[in-house]
C-alpha positions in Angstrom: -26.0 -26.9 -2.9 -22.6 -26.5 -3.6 -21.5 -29.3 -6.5 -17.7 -29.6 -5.9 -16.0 -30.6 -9.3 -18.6 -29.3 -11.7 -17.8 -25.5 -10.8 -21.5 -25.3 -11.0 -22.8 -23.7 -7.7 -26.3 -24.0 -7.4 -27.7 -22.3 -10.4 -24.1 -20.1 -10.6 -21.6 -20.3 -13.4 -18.7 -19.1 -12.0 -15.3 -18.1 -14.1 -11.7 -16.7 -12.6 -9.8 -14.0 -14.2 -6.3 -12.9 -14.0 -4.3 -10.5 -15.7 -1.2 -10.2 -18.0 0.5 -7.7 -19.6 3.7 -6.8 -20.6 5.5 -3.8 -20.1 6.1 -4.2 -16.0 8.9 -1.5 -14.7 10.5 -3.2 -11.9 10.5 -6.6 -12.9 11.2 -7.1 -16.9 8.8 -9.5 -18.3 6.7 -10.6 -14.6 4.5 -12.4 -16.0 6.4 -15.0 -17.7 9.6 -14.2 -15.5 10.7 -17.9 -14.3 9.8 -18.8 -10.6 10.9 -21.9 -8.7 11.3 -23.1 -12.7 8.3 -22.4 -14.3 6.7 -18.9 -15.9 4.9 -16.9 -12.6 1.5 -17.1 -14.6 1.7 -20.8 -14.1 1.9 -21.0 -10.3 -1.7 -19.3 -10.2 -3.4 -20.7 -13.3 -2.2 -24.6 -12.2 -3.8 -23.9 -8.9 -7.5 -22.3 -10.7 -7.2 -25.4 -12.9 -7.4 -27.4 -9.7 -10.1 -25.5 -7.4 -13.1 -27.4 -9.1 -15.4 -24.8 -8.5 -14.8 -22.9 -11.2 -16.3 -23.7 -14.9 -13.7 -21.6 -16.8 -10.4 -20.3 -16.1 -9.9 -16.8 -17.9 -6.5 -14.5 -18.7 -7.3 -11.0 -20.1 -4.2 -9.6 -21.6 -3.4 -7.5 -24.7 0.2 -9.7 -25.5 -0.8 -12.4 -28.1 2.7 -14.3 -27.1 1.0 -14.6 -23.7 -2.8 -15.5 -24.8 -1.1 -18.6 -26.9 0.7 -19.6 -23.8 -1.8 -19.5 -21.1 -4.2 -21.7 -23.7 -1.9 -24.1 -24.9 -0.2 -24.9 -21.6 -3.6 -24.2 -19.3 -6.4 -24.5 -21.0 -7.3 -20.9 -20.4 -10.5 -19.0 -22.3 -8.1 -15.3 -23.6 -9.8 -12.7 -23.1 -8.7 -9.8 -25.4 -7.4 -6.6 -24.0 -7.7 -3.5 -25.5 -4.7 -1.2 -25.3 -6.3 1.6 -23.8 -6.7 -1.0 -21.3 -3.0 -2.3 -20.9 -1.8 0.8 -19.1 0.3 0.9 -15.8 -1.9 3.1 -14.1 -5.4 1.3 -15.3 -7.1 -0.1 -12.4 -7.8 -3.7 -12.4 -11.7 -3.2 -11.9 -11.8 -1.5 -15.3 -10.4 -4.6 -16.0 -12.3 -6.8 -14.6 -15.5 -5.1 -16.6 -14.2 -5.4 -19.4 -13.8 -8.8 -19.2 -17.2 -9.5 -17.6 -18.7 -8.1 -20.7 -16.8 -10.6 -23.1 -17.9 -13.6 -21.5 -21.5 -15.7 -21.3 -21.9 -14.8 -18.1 -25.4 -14.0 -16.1 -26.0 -10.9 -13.6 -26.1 -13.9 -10.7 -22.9 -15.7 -11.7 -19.8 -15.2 -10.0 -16.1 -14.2 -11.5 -13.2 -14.0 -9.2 -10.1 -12.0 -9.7 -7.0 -13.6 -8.5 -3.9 -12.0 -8.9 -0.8 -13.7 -10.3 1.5 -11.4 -8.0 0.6 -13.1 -4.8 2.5 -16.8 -5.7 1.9 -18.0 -2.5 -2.3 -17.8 -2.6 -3.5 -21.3 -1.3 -6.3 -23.0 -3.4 -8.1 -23.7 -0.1 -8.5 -19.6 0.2 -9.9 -19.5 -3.4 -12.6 -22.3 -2.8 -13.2 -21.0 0.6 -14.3 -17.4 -1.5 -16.6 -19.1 -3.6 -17.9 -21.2 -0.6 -18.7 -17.7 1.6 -20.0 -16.0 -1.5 -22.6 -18.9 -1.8 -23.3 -18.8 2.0 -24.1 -15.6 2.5 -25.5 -14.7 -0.7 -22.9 -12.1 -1.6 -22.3 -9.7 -4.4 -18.8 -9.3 -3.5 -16.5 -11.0 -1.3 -12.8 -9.7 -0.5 -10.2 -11.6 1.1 -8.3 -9.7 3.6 -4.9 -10.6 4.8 -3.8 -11.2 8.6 -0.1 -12.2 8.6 1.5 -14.2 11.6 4.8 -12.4 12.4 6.6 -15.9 14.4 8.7 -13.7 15.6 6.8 -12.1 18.1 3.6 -14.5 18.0 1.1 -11.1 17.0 -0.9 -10.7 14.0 -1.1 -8.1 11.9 -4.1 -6.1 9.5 -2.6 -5.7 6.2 -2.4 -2.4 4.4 -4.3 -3.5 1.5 -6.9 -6.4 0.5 -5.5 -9.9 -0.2 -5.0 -12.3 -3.6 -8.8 -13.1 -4.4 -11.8 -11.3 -4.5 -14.6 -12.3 -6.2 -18.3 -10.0 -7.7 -21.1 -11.0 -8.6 -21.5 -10.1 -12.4 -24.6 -7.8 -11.9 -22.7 -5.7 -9.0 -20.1 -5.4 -11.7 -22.8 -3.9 -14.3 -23.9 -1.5 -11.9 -20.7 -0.2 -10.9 -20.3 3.1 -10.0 -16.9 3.6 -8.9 -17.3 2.3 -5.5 -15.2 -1.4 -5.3 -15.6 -2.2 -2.0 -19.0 -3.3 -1.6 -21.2 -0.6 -0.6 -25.0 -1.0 -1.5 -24.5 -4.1 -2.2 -24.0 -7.2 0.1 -20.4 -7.3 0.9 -18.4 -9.8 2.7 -15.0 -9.5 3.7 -12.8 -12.7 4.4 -10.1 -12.6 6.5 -7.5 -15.0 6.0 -4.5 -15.8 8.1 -1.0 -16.9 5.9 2.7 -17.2 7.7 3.7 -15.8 5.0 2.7 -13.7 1.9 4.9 -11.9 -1.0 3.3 -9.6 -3.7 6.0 -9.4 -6.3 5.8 -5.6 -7.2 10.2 -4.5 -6.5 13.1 -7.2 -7.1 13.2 -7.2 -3.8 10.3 -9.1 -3.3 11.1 -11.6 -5.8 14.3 -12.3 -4.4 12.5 -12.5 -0.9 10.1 -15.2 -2.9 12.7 -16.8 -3.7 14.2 -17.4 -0.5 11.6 -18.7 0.9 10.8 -21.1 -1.9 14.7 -22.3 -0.8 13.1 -23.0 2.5 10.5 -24.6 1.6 7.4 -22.8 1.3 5.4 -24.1 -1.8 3.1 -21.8 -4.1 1.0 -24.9 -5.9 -1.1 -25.3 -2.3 
């Protein structure tokens, strides 16, 4: 049975991670670049803090200036980063493993990535994640994005997967290179957003930005 508040599912512990580091190309400083007023880290940590699913909110970076902000102003469990780690070009699963194998977790606990990039990433998608991964059982579930184009009234499959995915630590352990599920029982989510920035060029920060002007909240 799911225990809303406790973060305890069942006999699950389940922990978020996100990641920091410094060093971004595009965008100077991302991480702690301010959006809407506030450092972009915050707008996804103040959400995790608020799910209530979730027994431990975690930030894996290599930047000590960012651990001692994400703890003192969120609470959150640092998770340190080695450098070989911290790399453009490192891929967020190697990541992710790392991570896992830093923390008290269990093979049948849950830890789900969500990325900081994606400002807009309701709370109701994240507990609805950790909801399906109990329901079904999974080792892995992936949230997949559908955007509504108003426009012309049509959806559309994304190129990519969406802001949250979560693994079960054991399908993490045995990891073999292959994310996406296969041999081991995957789930994808698909979930439905008007809208939906992933802040990778200025140009999608200003386009954040502009929609922020018209409205559209991030702490959902």
């Amino acid at each position: 049975m799911l225990q809303g508040g406790s973060g305890v599912i069942g006999n699950r512990t389940v922990y978020s991670i996100s990641h920091m580091r410094r060093g971004s190309k595009r965008i100077a400083d991302k991480c702690m670049k301010l959006l809407d007023g506030v450092p972009l880290v915050s707008h996804t940590l103040g959400k995790l803090n608020k799910v209530g699913y979730i027994d431990k909110v975690c930030v894996s970076t290599s930047d000590d200036e960012y651990a001692q902000f994400v703890y003192d102003c969120h609470g959150a469990y640092v998770v340190n980063r080695p450098e070989r780690l911290s790399g453009d070009t490192v891929h967020h699963i190697e990541v992710i493993n790392h991570a896992v194998r830093n923390l008290d977790l269990a093979g049948n606990d849950y830890i789900v990535f969500v990325d900081i990039t994606k400002p807009f990433t309701k709370m109701e998608t994240i507990k609805k994640v950790i909801v399906t991964a109990h329901k079904h059982n999974a080792d892995t579930v992936f949230t997949s994005k559908k955007i509504r184009n108003k426009t012309i009234g049509v959806f559309a499959d994304a190129m990519n997967w969406g802001a949250v995915r979560l693994y079960r630590v054991s399908s993490l352990l045995n990891y073999e290179g292959d994310e996406y599920g296969r041999g081991f029982n995957h789930y994808d989510l698909p979930i439905i957003e008007d809208y939906e920035t992933d802040l990778d060029f200025p140009h999608d920060w200003i386009m954040t930005e502009a929609l922020i002007g018209a409205g559209y909240e991030t702490s959902r």
